[in-house]
C-alpha positions as CSV (number, residue, x, y, z in Angstrom):
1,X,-20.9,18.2,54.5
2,X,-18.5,15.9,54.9
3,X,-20.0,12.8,53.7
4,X,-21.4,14.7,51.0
5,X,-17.5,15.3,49.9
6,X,-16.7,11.6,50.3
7,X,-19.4,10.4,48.5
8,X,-18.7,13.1,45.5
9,X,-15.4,12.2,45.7
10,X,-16.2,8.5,45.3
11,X,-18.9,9.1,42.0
12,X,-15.9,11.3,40.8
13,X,-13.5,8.2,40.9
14,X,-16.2,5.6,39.9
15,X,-17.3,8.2,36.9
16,X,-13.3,8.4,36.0
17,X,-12.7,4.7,36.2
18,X,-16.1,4.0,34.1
19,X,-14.5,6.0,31.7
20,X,-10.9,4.5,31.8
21,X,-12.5,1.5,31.1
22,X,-14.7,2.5,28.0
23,X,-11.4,4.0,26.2
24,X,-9.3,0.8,26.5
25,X,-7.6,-1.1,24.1
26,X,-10.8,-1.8,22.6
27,X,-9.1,-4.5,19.9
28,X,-8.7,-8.0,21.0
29,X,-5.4,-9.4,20.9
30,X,-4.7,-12.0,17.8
31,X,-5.2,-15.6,17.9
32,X,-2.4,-16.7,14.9
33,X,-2.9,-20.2,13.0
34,X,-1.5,-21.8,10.1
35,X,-2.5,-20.7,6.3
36,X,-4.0,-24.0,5.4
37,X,-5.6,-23.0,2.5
38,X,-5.2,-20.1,-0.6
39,X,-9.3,-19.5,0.2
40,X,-8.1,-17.8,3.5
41,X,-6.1,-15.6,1.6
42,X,-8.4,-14.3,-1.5
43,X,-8.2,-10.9,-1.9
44,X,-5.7,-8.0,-1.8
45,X,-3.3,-7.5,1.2
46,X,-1.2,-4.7,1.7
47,X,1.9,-4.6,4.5
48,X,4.6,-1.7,5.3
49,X,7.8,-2.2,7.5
50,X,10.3,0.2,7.9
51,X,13.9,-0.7,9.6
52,X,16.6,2.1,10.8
53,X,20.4,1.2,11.1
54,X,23.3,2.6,11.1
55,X,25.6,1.7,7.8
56,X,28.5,0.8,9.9
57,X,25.9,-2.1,11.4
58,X,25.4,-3.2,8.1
59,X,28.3,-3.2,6.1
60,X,31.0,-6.1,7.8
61,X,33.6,-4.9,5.7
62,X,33.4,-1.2,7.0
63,X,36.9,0.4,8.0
64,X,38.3,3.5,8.4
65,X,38.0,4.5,4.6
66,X,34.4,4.0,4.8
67,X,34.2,6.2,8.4
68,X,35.6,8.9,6.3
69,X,33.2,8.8,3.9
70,X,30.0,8.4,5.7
71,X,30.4,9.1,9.2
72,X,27.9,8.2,11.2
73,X,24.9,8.0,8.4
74,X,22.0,5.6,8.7
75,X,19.8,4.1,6.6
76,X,15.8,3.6,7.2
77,X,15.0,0.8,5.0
78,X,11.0,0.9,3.8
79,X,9.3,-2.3,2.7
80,X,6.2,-2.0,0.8
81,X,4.5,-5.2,-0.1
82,X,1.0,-5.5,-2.1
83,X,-0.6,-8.9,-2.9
84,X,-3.4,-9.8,-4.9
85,X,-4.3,-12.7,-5.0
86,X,-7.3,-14.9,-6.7
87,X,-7.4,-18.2,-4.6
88,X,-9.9,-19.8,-7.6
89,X,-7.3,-19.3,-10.2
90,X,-4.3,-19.6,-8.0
91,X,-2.5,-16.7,-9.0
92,X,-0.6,-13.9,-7.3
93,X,0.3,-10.5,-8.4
94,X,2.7,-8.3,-6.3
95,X,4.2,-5.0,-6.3
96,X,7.3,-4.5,-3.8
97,X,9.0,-1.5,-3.4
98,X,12.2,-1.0,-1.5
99,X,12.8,2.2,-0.7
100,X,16.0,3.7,1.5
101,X,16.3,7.0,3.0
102,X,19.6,8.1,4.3
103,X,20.8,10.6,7.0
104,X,23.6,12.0,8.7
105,X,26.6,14.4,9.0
106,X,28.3,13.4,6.1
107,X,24.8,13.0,3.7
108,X,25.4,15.5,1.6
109,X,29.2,14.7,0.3
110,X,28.7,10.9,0.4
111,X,25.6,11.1,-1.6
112,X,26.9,12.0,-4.6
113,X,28.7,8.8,-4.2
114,X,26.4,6.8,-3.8
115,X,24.8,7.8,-6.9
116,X,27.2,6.4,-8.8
117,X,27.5,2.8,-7.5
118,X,26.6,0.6,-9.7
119,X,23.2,-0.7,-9.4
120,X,23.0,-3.5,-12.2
121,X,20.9,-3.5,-15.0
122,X,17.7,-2.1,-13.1
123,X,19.0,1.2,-11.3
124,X,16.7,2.9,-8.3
125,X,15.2,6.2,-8.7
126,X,16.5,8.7,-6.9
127,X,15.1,11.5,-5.0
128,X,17.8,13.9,-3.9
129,X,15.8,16.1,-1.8
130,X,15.5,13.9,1.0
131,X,18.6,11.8,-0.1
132,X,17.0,8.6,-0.6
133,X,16.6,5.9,-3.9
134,X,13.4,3.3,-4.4
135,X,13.4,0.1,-6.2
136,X,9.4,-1.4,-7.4
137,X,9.1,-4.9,-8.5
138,X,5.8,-5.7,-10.6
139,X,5.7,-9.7,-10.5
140,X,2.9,-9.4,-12.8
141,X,0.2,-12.4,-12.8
142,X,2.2,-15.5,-11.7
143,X,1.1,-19.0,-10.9
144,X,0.9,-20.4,-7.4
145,X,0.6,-23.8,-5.1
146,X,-0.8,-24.7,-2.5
147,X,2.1,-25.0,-0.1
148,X,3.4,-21.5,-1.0
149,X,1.9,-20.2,2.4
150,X,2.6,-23.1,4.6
151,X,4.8,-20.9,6.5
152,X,2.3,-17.9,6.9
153,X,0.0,-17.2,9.6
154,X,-3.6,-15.9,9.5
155,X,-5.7,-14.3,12.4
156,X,-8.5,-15.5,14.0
157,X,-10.6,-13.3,11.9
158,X,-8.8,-13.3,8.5
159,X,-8.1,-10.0,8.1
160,X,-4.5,-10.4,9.1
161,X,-1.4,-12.2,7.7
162,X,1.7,-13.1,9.3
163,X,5.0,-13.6,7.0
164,X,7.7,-15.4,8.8
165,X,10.7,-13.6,10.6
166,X,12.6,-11.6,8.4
167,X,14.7,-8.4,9.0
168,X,14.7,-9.9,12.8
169,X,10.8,-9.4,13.2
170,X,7.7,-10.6,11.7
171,X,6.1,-9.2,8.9
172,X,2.5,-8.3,8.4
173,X,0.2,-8.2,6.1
174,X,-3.4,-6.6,6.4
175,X,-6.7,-7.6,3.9
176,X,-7.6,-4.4,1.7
């Protein structure tokens, strides 16, 4: 009876481990090389990154005016990029879209504030249920070189584009 125990015991753990193994990490890390041509990048690409700070850790000029007006909010900053781009007739169109979403004790007084900043001559839209504004750039069809990419990075099986560092990590891009 005993062995019988062991030995159940031991096809349990074998079974378990056989499992383990099937579920893991099935994707195979990235092997990253330079963009050498716009052929490896044909095609749209689509890439979202989304950044959270406090707005005392970005504003350098924050004092103790500004700590009575916002408190402790922060700020998730959304990056939205699209590219399409037709490596034949070297051109790229893009569509960014900033969008900011603020929190915190003080949201609700400071807000109207902020609302009244002046944002130049193309102003966000706002969204006041969820207190945050959105900018979208439309490049339109533009021109491009060669070299524009020299600085990007493509995955071993092109479906994956790395911008350089920017807001302190990389950026990337995946092929729609």
């Amino acid at each position: 009876m005993k062995k019988f125990k062991v030995f159940g015991l031991l096809a349990l753990i074998l079974a378990f481990g056989l499992i383990l193994a099937g579920c893991g990490g099935g994707e195979e890390l990235d092997t990253w090389t330079a963009v050498t041509s716009l052929a490896q990048l044909n095609g749209t690409w689509k890439g979202v990154k989304s950044e959270t700070h406090t707005l005392k850790e970005l504003w350098s000029d924050w004092d103790k005016y500004s700590e009575s007006i916002f408190g402790n909010m922060s700020r998730e900053h959304i990056f939205e990029a699209v590219w399409a781009i037709n490596s034949a007739a070297k051109t790229l169109s893009e569509t960014i879209v900033n969008t900011y979403i603020f929190s915190g004790e003080k949201i609700d007084s400071a807000w109207d504030v902020m609302k009244t900043w002046d944002y130049g001559d193309n102003p966000p839209t706002f969204n006041d249920k969820n207190h945050s504004y959105s900018w979208t750039y439309n490049s339109g069809t533009q021109s491009i070189v060669d070299g524009l990419f020299k600085d990007f990075q493509i995955n071993q099986n092109g479906k994956k584009l790395k911008w350089p560092s920017w807001l302190k990590k990389d950026f990337f891009l995946t092929k729609q």
